[in-house]
MIBA-106040 format. One line per 8 residues: for each residue x, y, z of N, C-alpha, C. Coordinates in Angstrom, 3 decimals, decimal comma. Layout:
N
X/Y/Z/X/Y/Z/X/Y/Z  ...
***
This chain:
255
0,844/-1,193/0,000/0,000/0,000/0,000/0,883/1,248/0,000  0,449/2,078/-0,926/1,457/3,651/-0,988/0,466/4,683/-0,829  1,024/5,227/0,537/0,401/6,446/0,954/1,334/7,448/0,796  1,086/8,772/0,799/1,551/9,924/-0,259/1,368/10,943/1,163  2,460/11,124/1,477/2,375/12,403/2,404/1,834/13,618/2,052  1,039/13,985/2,198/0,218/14,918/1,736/-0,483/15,680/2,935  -0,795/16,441/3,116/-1,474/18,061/4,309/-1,720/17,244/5,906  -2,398/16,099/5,247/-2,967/15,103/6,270/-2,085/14,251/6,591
-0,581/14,088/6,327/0,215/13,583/7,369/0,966/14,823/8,043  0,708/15,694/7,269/1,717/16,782/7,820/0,995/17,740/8,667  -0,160/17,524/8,619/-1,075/18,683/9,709/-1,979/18,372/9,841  -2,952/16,897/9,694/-4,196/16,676/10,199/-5,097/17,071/9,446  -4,861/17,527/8,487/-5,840/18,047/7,213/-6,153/16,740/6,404  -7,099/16,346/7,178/-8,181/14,558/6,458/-9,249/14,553/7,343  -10,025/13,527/6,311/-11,218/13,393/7,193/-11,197/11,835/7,303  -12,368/11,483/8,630/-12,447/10,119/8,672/-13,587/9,882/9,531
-14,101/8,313/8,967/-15,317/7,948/9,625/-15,116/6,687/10,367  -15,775/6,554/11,314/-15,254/5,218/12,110/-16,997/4,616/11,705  -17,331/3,523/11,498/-18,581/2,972/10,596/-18,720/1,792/11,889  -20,043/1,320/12,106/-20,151/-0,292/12,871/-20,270/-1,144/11,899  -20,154/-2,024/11,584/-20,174/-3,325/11,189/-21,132/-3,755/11,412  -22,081/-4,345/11,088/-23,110/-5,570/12,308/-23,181/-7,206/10,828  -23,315/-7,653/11,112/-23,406/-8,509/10,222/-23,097/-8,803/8,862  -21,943/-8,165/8,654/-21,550/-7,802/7,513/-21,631/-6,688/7,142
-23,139/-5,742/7,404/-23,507/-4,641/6,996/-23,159/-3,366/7,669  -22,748/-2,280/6,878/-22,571/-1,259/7,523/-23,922/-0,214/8,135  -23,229/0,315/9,129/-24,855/0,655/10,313/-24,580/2,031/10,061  -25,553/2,913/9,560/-26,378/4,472/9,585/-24,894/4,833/8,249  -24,958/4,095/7,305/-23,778/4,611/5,904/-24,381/5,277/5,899  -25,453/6,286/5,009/-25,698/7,031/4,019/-25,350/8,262/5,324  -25,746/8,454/6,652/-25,412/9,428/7,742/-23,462/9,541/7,735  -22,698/8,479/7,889/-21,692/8,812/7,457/-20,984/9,446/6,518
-21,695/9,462/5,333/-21,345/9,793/3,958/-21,474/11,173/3,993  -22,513/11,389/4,272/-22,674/12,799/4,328/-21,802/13,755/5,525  -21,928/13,294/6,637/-21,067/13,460/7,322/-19,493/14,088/7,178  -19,278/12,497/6,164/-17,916/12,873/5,569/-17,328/13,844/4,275  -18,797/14,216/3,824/-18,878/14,886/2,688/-19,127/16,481/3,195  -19,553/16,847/4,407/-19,484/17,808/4,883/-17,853/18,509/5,390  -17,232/17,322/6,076/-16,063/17,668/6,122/-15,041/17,832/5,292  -15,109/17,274/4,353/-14,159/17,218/2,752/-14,195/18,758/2,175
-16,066/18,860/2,213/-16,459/20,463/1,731/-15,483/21,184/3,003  -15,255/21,596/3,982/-14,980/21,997/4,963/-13,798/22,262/4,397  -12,990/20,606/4,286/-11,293/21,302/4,355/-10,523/21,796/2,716  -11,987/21,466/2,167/-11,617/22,028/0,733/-10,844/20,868/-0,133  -11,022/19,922/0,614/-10,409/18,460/-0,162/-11,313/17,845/-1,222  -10,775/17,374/-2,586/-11,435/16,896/-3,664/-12,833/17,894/-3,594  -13,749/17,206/-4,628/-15,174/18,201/-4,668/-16,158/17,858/-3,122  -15,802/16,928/-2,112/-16,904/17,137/-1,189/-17,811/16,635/-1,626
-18,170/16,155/-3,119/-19,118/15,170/-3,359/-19,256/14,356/-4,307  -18,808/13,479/-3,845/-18,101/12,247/-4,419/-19,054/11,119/-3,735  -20,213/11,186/-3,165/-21,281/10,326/-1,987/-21,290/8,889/-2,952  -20,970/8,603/-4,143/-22,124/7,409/-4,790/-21,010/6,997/-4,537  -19,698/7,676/-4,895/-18,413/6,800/-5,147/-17,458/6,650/-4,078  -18,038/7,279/-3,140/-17,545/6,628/-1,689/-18,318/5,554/-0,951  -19,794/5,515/-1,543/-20,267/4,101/-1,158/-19,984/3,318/-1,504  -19,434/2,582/-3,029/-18,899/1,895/-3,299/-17,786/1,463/-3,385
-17,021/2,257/-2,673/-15,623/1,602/-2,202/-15,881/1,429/-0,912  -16,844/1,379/0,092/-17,248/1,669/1,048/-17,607/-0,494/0,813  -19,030/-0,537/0,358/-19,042/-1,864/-0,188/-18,242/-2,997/-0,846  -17,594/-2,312/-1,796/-16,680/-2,942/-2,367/-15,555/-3,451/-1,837  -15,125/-2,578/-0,574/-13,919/-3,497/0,783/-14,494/-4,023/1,720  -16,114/-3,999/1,568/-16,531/-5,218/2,904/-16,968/-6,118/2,044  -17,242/-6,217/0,743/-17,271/-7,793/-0,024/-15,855/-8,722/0,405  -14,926/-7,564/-0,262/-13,270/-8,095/-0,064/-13,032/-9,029/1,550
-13,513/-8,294/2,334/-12,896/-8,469/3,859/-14,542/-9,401/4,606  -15,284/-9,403/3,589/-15,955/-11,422/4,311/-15,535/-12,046/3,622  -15,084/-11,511/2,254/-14,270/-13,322/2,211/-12,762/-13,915/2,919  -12,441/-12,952/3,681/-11,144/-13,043/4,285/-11,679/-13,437/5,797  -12,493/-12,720/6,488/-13,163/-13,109/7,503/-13,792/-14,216/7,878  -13,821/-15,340/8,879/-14,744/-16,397/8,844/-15,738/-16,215/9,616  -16,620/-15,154/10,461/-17,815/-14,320/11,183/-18,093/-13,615/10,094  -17,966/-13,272/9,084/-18,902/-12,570/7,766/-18,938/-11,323/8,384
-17,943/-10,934/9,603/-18,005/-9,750/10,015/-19,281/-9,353/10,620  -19,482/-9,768/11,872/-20,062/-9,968/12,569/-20,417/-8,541/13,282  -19,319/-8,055/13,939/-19,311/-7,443/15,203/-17,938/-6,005/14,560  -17,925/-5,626/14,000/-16,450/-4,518/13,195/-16,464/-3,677/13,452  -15,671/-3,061/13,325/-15,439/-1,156/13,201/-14,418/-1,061/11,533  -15,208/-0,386/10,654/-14,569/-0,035/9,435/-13,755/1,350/9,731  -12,934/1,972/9,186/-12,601/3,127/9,208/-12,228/3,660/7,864  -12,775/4,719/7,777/-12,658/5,212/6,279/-12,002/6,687/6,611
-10,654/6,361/5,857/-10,125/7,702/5,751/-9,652/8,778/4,504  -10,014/9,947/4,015/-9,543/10,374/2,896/-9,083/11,736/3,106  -7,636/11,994/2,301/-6,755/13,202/2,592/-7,060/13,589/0,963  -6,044/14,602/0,854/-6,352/15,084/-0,636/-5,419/14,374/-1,833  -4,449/12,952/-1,471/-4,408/12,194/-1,849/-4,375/10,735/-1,519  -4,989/10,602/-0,335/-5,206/9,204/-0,461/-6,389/8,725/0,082  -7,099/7,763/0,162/-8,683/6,904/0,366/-8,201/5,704/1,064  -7,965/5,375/2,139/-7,706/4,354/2,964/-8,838/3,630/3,766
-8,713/2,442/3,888/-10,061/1,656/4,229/-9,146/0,481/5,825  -9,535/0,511/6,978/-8,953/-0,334/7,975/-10,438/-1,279/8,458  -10,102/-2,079/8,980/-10,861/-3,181/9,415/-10,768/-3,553/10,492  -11,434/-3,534/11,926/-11,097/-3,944/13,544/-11,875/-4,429/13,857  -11,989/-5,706/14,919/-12,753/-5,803/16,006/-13,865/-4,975/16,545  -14,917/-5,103/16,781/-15,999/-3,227/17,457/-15,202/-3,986/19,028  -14,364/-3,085/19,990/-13,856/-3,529/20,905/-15,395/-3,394/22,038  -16,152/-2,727/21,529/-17,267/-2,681/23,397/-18,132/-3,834/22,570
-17,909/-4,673/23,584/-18,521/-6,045/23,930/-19,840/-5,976/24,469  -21,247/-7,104/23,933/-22,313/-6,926/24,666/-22,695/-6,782/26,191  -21,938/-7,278/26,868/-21,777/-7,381/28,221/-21,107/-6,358/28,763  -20,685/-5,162/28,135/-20,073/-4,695/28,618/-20,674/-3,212/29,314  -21,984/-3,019/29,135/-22,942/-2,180/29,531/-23,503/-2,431/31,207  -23,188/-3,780/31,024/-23,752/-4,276/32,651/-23,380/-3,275/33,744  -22,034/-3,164/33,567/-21,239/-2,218/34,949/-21,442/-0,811/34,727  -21,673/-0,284/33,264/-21,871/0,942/32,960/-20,523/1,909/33,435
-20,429/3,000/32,760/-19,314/3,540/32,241/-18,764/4,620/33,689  -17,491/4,449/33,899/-17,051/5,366/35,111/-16,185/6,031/34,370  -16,428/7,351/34,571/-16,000/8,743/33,787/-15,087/10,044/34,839  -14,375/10,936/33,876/-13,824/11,727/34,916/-13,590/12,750/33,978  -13,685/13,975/34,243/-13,527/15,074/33,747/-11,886/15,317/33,354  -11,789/15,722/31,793/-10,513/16,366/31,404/-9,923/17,306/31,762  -8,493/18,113/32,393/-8,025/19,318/32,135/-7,703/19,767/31,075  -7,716/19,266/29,880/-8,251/19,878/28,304/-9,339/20,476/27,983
-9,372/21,617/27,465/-10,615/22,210/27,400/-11,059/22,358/25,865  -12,173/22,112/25,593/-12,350/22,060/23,876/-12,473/23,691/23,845  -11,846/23,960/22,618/-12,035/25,658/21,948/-13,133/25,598/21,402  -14,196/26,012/21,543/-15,614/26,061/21,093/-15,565/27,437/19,750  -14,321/27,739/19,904/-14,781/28,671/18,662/-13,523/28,191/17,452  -13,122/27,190/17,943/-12,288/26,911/16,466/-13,698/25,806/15,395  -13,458/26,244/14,196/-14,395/25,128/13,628/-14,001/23,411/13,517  -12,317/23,425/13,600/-11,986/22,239/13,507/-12,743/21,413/14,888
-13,405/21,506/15,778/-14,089/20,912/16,750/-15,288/20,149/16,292  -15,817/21,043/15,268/-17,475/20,299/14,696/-17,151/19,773/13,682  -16,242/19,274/13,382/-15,894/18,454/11,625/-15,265/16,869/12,066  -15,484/15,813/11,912/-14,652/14,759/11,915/-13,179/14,800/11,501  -12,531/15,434/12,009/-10,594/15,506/10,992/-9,943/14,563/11,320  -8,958/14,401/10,867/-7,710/13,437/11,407/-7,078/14,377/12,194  -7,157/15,545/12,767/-6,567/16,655/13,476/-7,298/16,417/15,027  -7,000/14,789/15,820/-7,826/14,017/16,395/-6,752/13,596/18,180
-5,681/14,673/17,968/-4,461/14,299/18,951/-5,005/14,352/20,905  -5,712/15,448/20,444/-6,468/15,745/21,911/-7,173/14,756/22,400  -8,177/14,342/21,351/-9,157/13,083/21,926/-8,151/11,760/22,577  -7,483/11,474/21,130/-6,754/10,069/21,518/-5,919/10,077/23,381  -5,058/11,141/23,327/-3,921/11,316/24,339/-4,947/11,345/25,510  -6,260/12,247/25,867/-6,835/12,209/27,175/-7,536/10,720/27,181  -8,136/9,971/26,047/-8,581/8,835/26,333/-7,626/8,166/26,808  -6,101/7,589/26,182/-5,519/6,878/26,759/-5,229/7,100/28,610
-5,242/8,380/28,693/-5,160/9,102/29,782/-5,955/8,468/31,213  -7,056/8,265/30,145/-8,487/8,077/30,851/-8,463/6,627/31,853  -8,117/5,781/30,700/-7,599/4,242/30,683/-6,851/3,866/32,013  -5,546/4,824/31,676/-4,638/4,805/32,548/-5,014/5,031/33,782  -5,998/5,743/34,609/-6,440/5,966/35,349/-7,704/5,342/35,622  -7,985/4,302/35,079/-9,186/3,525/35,413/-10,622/3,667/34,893  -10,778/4,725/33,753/-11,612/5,158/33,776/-11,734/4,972/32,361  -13,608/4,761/31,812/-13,822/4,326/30,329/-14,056/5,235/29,690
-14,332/6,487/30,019/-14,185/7,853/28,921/-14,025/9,096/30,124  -13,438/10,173/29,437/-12,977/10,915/29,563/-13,934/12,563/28,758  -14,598/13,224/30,160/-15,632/14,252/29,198/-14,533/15,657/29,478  -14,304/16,493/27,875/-14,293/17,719/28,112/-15,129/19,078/28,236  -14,867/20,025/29,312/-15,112/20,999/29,288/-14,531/21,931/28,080  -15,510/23,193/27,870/-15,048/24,430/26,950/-14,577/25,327/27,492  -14,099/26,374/26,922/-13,534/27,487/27,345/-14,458/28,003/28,601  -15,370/27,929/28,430/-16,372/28,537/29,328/-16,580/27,931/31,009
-16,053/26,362/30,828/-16,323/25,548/31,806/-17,535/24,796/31,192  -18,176/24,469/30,363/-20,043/24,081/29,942/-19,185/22,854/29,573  -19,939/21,675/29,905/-19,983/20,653/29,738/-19,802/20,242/28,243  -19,176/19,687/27,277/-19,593/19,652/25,767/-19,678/18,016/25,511  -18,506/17,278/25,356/-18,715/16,459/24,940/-17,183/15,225/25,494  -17,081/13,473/25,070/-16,272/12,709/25,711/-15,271/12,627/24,297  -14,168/11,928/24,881/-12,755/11,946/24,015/-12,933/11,451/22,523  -14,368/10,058/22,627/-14,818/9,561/21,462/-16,344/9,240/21,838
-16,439/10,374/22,662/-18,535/10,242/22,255/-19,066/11,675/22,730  -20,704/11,694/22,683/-21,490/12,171/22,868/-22,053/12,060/24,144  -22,546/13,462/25,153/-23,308/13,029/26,458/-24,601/13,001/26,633  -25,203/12,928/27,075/-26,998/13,085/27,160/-27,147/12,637/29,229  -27,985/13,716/29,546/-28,423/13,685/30,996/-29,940/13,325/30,669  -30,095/12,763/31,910/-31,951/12,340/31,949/-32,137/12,892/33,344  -33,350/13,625/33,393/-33,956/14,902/34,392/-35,680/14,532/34,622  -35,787/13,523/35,194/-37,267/13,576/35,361/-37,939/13,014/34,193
-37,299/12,501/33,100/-38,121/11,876/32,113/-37,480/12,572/30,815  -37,118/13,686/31,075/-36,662/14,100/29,917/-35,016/14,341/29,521  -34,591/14,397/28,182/-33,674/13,737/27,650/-32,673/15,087/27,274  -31,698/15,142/28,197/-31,057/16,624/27,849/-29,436/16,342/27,256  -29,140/17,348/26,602/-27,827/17,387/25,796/-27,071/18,410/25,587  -25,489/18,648/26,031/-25,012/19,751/25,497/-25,444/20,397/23,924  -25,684/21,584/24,033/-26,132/22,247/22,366/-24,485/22,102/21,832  -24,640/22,101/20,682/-24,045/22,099/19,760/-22,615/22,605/19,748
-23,168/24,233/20,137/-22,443/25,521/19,786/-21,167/25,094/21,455  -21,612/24,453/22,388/-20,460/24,078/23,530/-19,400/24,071/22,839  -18,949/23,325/21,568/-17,911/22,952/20,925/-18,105/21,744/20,930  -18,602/21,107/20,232/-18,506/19,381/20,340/-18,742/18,632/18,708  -18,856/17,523/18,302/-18,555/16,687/17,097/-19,660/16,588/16,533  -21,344/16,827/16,492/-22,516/16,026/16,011/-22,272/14,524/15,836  -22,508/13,516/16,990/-22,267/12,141/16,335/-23,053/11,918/15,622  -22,996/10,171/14,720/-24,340/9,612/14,594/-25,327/9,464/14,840
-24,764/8,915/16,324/-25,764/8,413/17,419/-26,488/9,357/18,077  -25,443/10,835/18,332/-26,260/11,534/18,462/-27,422/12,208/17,900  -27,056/12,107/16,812/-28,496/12,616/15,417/-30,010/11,527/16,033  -29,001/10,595/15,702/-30,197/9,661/15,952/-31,015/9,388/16,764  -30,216/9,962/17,925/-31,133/9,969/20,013/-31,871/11,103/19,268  -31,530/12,307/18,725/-32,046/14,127/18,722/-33,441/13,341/17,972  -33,479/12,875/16,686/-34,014/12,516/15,685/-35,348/11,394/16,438  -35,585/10,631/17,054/-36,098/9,726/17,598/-36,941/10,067/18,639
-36,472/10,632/20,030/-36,759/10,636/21,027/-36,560/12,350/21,208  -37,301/13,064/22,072/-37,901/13,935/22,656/-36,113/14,641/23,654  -35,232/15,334/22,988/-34,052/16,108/23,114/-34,130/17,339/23,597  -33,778/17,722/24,557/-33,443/19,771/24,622/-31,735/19,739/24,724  -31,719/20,493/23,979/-30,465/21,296/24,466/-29,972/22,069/24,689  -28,861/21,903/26,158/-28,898/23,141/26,981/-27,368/23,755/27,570  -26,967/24,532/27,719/-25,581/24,839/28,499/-25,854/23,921/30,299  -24,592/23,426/30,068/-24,922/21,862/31,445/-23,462/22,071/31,912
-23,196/22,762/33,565/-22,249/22,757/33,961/-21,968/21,773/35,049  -20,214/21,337/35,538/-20,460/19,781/35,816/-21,020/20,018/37,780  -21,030/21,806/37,915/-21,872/21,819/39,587/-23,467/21,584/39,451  -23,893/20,939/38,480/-25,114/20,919/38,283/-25,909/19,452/37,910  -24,487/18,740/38,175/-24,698/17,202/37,361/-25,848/16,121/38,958  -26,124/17,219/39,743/-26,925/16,291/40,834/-28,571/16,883/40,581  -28,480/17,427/39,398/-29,515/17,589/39,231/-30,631/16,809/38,221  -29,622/15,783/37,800/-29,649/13,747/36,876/-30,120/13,148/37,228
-30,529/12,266/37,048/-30,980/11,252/37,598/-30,401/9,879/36,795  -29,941/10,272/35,177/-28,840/9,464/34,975/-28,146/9,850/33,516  -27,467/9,508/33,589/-26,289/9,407/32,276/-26,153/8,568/31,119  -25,914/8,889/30,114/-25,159/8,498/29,362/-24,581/8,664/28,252  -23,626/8,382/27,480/-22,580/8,402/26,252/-22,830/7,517/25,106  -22,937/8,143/23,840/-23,092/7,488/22,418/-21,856/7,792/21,971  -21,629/6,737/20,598/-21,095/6,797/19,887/-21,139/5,565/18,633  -20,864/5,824/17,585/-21,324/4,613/16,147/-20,798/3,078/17,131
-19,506/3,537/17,650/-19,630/1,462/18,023/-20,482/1,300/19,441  -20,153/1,788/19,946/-21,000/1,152/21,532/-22,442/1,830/21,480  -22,944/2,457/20,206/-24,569/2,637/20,534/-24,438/3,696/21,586  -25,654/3,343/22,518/-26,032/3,905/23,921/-25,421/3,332/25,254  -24,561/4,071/25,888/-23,825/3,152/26,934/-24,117/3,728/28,789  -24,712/3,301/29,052/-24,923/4,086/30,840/-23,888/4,751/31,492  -23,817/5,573/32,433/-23,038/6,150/32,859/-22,995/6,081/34,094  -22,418/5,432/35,012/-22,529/5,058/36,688/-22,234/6,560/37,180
-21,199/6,672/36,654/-20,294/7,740/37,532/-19,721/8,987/36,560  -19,766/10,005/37,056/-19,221/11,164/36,361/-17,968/12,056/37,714  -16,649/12,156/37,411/-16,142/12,912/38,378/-16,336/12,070/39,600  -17,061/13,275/40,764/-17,131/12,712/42,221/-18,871/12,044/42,112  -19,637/12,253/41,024/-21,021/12,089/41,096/-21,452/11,064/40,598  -22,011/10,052/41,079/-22,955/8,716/41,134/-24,292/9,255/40,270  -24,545/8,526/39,741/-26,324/8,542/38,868/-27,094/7,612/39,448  -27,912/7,618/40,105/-28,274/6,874/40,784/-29,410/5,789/39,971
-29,609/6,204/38,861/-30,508/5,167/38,408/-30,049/5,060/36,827  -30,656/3,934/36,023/-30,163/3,789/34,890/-31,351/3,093/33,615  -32,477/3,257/34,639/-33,769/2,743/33,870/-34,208/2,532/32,248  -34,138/4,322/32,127/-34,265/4,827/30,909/-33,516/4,709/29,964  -32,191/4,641/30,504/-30,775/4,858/29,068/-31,251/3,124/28,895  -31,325/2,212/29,678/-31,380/0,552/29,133/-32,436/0,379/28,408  -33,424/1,352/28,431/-34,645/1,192/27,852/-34,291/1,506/26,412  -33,528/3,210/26,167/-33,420/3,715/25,159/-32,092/2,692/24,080
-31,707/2,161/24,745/-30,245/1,161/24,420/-31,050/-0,102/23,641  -31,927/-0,584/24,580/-32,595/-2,023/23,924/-33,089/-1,571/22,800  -33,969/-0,224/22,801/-34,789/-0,079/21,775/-34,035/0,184/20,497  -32,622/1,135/20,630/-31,373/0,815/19,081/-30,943/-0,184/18,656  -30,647/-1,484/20,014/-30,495/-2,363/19,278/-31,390/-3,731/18,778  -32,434/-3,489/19,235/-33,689/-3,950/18,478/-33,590/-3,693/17,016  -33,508/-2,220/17,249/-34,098/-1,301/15,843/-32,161/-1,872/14,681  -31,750/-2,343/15,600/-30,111/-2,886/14,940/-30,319/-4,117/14,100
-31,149/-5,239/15,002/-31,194/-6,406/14,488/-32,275/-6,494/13,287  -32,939/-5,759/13,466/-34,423/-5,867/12,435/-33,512/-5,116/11,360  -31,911/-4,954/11,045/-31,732/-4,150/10,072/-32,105/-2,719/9,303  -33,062/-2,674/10,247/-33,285/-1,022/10,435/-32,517/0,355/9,535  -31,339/0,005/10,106/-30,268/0,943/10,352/-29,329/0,715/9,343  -28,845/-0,406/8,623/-28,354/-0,620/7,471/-28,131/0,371/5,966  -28,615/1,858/6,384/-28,956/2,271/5,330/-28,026/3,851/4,680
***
């Protein structure tokens, strides 16, 4: 394989999509595509719309990789990456395991603060150093994600997801403008189910009743713990979790 040093090894100027797998099939493509076609427009790479012919290389390397696979690709994480010369396609394991929701997620606040007024924050880039280094961070310290604050102190978003608080029934989310990524998953909670969004600071997180974090591989994941603060219940996020991956198996989402 010949990759071509180009903006995006030299400064993070690429874009990229991390895709689920489920049975071979790729989960919420046509939301990626666009996604990724927003960011391309963004960094001014190729025309930004190129959508038919990134699906089919999109397809065309998961034909390749079940016949190499003996699970027909079961359970994956695809990654699709494109700079302004190269289109790279990787293939992994989806590492969060079904069981792995049981214990639900213990979290701790970053001393990184997202710049809410740079635009590189709301685009998928390969300009991705902050996320990776506090997650490993996170790890290292025992902990399964890692949420940053903005300039402001406002709650925005985790190293590789999305947050959502539950308040009495209803389903709250940092806005946008905090500085944070638009996930998939997050479209898809906003899109589905009954969303506000609001400026959420973390002296205010006892005002929950519970937590939790999206993202394309782990779906909807509970949140035990944030910082020094316990959630004391987890009713709703298991409710809202069964009901994606219901809506997963019926192939739903394939599209």
């Amino acid at each position: 394989m010949e990759i071509k040093l180009d903006e995006c090894f030299q400064f993070g100027l690429g874009a990229f999509e991390t895709i689920a797998v489920e049975k071979g099939q790729p989960v919420f493509l046509e939301k990626h595509l666009e996604r990724l076609e927003r960011t391309l427009r963004f960094l001014g790479l190729r025309s930004g719309s190129e959508r038919e012919n990134n699906r089919e290389m999109v397809m065309e390397y998961l034909k390749e990789q079940r016949e190499r696979y003996s699970d027909g690709l079961s359970h994956c994480a695809l990654k699709m990456m494109i700079s302004g010369e190269n289109i790279l396609f990787k293939m992994r394991p989806n590492p969060y395991k079904a069981g792995l929701c049981q214990q639900a997620f213990t979290m701790d606040f970053s001393k990184v603060r997202r710049n809410e007024t740079s635009p590189l924050v709301y685009h998928k880039t390969m300009n991705y150093g902050d996320c990776i280094l506090e997650k490993r961070k996170a790890a290292a310290n025992g902990m399964d994600e890692r949420i940053f604050l903005n300039t402001k102190g406002q709650i925005a978003e985790g190293t590789v997801s999305n947050i959502f608080f539950i308040r009495q029934g209803q389903i709250i989310t940092p806005a946008q403008s905090c500085g944070l990524l638009p996930g998939i998953l997050r479209e898809y909670i906003c899109e589905t189910e009954r969303v506000t969004e609001a400026i959420i600071y973390p002296e205010e997180l006892d005002q929950y009743e519970e937590c939790f974090v999206t993202n394309s591989l782990m779906g909807i994941m509970p949140v035990r713990r944030l910082g020094e603060y316990i959630f004391p219940e987890q009713r709703m996020t298991k409710q809202l979790r069964k009901k994606y991956f219901d809506k997963l198996a019926e192939g739903e989402s394939n599209e």
